[in-house]
VOGU-3710 file (C-alpha; in Angstrom, 3 decimals, decimal comma):
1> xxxxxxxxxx> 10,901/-3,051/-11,451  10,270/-3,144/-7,500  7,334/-4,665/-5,899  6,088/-4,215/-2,555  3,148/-6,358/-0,945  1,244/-4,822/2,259  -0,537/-7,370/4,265  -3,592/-6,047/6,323  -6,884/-7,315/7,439  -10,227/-6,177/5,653
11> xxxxxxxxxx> -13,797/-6,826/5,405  -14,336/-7,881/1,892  -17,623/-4,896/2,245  -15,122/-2,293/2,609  -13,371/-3,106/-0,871  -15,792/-0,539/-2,458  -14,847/2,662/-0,096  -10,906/1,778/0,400  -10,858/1,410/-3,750  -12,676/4,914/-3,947
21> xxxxxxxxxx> -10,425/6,344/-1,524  -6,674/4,910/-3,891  -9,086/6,127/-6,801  -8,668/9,879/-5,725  -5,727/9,260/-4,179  -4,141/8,339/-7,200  -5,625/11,217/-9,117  -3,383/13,488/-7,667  0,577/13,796/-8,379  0,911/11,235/-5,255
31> xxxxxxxxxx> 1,635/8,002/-7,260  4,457/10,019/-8,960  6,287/11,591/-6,353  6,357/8,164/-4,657  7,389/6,480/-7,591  4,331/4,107/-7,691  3,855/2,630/-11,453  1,323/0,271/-10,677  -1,102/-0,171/-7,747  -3,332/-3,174/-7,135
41> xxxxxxxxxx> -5,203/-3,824/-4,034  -6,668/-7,648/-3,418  -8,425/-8,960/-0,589  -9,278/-12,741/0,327  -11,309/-13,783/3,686  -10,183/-11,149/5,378  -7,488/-10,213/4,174  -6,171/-7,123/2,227  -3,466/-7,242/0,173  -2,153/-3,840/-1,527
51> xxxxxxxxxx> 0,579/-4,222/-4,790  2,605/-1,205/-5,421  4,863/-1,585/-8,548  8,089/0,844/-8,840  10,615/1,372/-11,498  13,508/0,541/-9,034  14,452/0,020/-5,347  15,318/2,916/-3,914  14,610/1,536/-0,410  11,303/3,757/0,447
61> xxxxxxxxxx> 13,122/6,587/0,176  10,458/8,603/-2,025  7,575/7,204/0,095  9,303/8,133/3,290  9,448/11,314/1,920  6,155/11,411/0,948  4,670/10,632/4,730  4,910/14,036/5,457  2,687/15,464/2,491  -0,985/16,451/3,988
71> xxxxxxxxxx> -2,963/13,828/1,243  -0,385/11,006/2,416  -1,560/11,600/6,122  -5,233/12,072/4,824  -5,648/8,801/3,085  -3,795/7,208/6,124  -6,653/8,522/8,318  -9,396/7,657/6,152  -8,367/4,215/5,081  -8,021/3,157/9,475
81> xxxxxxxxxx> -11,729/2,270/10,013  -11,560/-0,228/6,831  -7,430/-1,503/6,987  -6,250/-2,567/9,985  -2,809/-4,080/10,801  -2,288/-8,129/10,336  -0,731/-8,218/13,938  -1,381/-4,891/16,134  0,892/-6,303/18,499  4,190/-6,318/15,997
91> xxxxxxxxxx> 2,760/-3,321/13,858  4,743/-0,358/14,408  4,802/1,443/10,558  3,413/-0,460/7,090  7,033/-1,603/6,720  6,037/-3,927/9,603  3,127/-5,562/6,905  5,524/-5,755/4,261  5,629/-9,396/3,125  9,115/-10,701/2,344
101> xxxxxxxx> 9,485/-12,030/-1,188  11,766/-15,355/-1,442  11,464/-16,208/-4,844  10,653/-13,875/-8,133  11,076/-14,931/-12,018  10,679/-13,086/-15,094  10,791/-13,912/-18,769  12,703/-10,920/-19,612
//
């Protein structure tokens, strides 16, 4: 499995709306066509932190092609007055608040 972590800032009062926004979202055959198995979203002082689990690495090549589907763009629009980037100044596309794992274990 392949895990991504997006780093953003968020008022912890917006956790309700950005949830009910993934909650649709992921209603739809969107989470599929990406390849998303698992999505958790976090948030601490501040901070938002969104999980996406995937079977494999394929190196964003489903969700790239995914950007161009109309609910992709529509939850990007609806989710920018409650996420906003870590650092505006370096943000240029989410793989910009991608954090970089340096250490993983499993059991298996």
């Amino acid at each position: 499995m392949h895990s991504t972590l997006i780093v953003a800032r968020m008022a912890a009062s917006s956790a309700d709306k950005v949830a009910g926004l993934f909650a649709d979202f992921d209603q739809t055959d969107m989470p599929n066509r990406m390849g998303t198995r698992r999505r958790q979203l976090f948030e601490f002082n501040g901070l938002y932190f969104h999980l996406q689990d995937f079977d494999e690495d394929n190196g964003g090549a489903l969700i790239e092609e995914a950007k161009t589907d109309p609910r992709f763009v529509q939850i990007s629009e609806d989710l920018k007055p409650y996420i906003t980037a870590y650092d505006p100044q370096t943000w240029r596309s989410p793989k910009d608040a991608m954090a970089r794992r340096f250490y993983a274990w499993s059991a298996r």
